[in-house]
N, C-alpha and C positions, 0 to 999 in steps of 0.2 A: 154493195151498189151494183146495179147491172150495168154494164156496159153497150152501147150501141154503134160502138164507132165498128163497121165492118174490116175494115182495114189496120187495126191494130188490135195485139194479142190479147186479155183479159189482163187487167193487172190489181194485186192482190200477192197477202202473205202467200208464200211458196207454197204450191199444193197441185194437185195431179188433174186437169181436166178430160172430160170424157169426151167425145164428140158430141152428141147428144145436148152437151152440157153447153158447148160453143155454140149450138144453131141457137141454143136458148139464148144465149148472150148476144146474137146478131152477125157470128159470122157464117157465112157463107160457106158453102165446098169451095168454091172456086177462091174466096177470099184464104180459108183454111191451106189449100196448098201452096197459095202464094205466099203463108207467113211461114211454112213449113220450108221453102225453097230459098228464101232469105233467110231462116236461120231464127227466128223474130219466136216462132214455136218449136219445140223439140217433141219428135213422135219418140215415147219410149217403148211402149208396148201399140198392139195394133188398138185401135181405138184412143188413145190415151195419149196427153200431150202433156208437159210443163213448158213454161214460158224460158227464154232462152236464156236468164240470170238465174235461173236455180243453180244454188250451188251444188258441184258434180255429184258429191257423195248423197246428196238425197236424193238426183238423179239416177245413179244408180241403181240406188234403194228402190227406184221405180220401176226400173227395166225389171229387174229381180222379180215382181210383182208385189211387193210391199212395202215398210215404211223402214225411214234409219229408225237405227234403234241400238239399244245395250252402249259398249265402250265406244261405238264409233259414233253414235250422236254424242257421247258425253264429250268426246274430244273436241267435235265439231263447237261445241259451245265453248271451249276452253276446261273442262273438266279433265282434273289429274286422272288419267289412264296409265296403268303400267303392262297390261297385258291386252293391247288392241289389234294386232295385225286385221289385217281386212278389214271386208265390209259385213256388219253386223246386222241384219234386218230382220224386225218382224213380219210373220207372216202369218194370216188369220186360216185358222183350220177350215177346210174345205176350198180353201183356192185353187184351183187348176189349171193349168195350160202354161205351167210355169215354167222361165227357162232354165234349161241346168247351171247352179250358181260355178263360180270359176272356184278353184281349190282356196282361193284367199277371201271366200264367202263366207260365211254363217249366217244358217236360218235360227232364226227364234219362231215354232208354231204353238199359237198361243191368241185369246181372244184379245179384244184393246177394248178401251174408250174411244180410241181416235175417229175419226171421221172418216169414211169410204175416201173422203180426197186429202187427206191429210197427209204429206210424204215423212213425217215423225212421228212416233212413239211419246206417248205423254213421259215429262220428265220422271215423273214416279215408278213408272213400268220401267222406261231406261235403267235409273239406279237398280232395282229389283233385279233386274238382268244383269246388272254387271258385276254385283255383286256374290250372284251364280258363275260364273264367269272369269271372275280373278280369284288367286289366292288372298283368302282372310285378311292378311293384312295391306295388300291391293285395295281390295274391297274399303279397309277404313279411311286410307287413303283418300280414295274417288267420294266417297259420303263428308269426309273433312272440309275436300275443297268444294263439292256444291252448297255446303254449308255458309265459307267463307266467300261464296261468291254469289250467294243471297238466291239462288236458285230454287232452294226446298227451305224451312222452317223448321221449328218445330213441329209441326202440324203434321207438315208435309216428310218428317222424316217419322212420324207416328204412321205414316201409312204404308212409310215402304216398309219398314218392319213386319206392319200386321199381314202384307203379303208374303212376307220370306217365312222358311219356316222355323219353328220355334227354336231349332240349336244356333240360327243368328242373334237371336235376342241378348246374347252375353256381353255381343261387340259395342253395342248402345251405350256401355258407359265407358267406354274407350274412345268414343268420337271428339272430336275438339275441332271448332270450327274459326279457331284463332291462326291455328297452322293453315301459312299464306302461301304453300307448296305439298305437294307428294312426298316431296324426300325427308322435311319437315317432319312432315306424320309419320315417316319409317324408322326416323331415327329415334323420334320419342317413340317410339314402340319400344325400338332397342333398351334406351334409357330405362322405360318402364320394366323389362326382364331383366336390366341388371341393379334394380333396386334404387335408386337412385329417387333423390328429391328433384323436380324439376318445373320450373319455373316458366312459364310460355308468353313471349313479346315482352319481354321486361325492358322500363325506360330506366336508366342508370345515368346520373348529370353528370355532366364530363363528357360522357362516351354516344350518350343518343338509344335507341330501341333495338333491341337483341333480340335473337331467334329464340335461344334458351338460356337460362341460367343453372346450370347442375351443385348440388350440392353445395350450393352459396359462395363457389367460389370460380366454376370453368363454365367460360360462356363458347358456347357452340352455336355456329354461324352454317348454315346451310348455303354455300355458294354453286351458281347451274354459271353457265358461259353466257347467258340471257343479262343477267342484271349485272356480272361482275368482270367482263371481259374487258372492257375500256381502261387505260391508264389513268383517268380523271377517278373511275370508281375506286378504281384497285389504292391509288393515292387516298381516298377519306377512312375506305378500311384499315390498311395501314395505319393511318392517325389515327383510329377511334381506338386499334386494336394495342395501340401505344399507352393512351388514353387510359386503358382498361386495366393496364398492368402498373401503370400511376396507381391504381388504386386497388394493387393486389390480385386483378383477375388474372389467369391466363386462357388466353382465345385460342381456340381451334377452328379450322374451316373444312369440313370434309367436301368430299366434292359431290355434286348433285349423281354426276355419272359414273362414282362409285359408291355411294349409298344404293342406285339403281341396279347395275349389273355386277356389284361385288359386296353385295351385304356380307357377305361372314368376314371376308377381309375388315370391314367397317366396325364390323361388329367387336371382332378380337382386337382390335388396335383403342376404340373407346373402354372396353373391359381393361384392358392394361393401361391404359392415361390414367382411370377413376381410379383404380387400384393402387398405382403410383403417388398419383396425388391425397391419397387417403392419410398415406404409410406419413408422408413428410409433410402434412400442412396441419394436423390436428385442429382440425374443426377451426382452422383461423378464421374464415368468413363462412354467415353466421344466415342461409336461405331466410330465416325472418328478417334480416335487414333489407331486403329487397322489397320491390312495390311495385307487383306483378300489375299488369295492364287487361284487367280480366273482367269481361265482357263490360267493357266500354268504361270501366273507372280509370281517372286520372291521376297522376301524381309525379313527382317532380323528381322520384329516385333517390337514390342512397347518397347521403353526403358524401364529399372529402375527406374529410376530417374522419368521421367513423372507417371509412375504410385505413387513410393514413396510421390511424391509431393500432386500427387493426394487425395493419405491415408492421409496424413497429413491436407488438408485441409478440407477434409468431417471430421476429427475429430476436427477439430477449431471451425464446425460450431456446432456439435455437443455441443459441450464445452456450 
């Protein structure tokens, strides 16, 4: 829609105007300085304006001379990033008169889709980027949760592939878009290098819906200080986790911020749980008794009763 009111900015999704682009729109030089001196437009580069609610980091990305893009758009949208410091921007080969980026910059030079005024990287070239960008299992991470957060498709993860090159093609079937976190997808990595069966969002009656269920018997809870920090929360996990051992499970809770900045700690302490619990539980609970909640089927979870029985007879053998 064009706009005619001289006296107020262009307004519209967030994007980069030129001058040019404003007289078209009906403002004036003289009206143009006066939204620039109130604040109403923001000059980033000479020529070039965003309206004064762009948020900073695409801002930025405009002074820079190009668009956000890679881990730091992904984050901007709520995308798990593990490796984002700065600001990550595209920038289209041939651009010139560009300022020198600050040490916590990165250039991505590289052609888009995007539009001359668009201050973001299409979400596909994003992922594509980040995925250069983080280490491998970073990377599955960030594809996980735009997955889970309805960002890309299937379609749309068919295309980031076909831009990456062909030795990312392996990671594809290691994605899982049910993992509702980053640290979620790190640990099942782990899981998956130590061999283990493992089960993702399982509802269990009694207890409610679990991060994982390992080897039909240790449910593994991925707690960040975001959802579990409250006494009122920290009180239902408690119950549930009470709940869980009514019925022969035993729960762990790693923590979000050392599955992140102390994975091998994580890693040796799950290797020695699984290992422990192997030696002493012999196969008491039994992963086919569970009723994984996998891509979108329902089910009511594992009885009482079976698991009760279950306790009852690893302690017969026990005896």
């Amino acid at each position: 829609m064009r706009i005619r009111v001289p006296d107020s900015p262009p307004r519209s999704a967030p994007r980069r105007w030129t001058t040019a682009e404003l007289r078209a729109e009906g403002v004036s030089q003289r009206s143009l300085a006066h939204l620039v001196a109130v604040g109403a437009l923001l000059r980033v580069r000479r020529g070039q304006y965003v309206v004064f609610d762009t948020p900073p980091a695409m801002a930025d990305a405009a002074r820079l001379g190009g668009r956000l893009d890679c881990v730091s758009l992904l984050a901007f949208l709520g995308v798990f990033v593990h490796h984002g410091a700065g600001t990550h921007v595209q920038i289209t080969p041939g651009a010139s008169r560009l300022p020198e980026p600050g040490p916590a910059s990165r250039r991505h030079w590289r052609a888009t889709e995007a539009a001359d005024s668009d201050l973001c990287a299409p979400i596909v070239e994003a992922l594509v980027q980040a995925c250069r960008c983080q280490p491998t299992r970073s990377a599955i991470a960030t594809l996980d949760s735009a997955l889970h957060l309805g960002l890309i498709d299937d379609e749309g993860l068919s295309a980031v592939f076909a831009r990456l090159p062909a030795s990312f093609r392996a990671i594809r079937g290691l994605l899982d878009g049910r993992c509702e976190s980053g640290p979620e997808t790190l640990v099942r990595l782990m899981l998956r290098m130590l061999g283990c069966t493992v089960d993702v969002q399982v509802e269990i009656r009694g207890v409610g819906r679990v991060d994982f269920v390992v080897d039909g018997w240790l449910i593994i809870e991925c707690d960040s200080e975001a959802h579990h920090s409250g006494w009122d929360q920290q009180r239902r996990d408690r119950r549930r986790d009470l709940a869980a051992a009514a019925l022969g499970y035993t729960t762990i809770r790693p923590l979000a911020e050392d599955v992140l900045f102390h994975a091998d700690d994580v890693f040796a302490q799950l290797r020695d749980i699984l290992a422990t619990g192997r030696t002493g539980r012999r196969g008491a609970l039994k992963s086919s008794d569970l009723r994984a909640r996998d891509r979108g089927s329902a089910g009511s979870g594992v009885s009482v009763s079976d698991r009760r029985n279950s306790v009852r007879r690893t302690a017969a053998a026990a005896a």
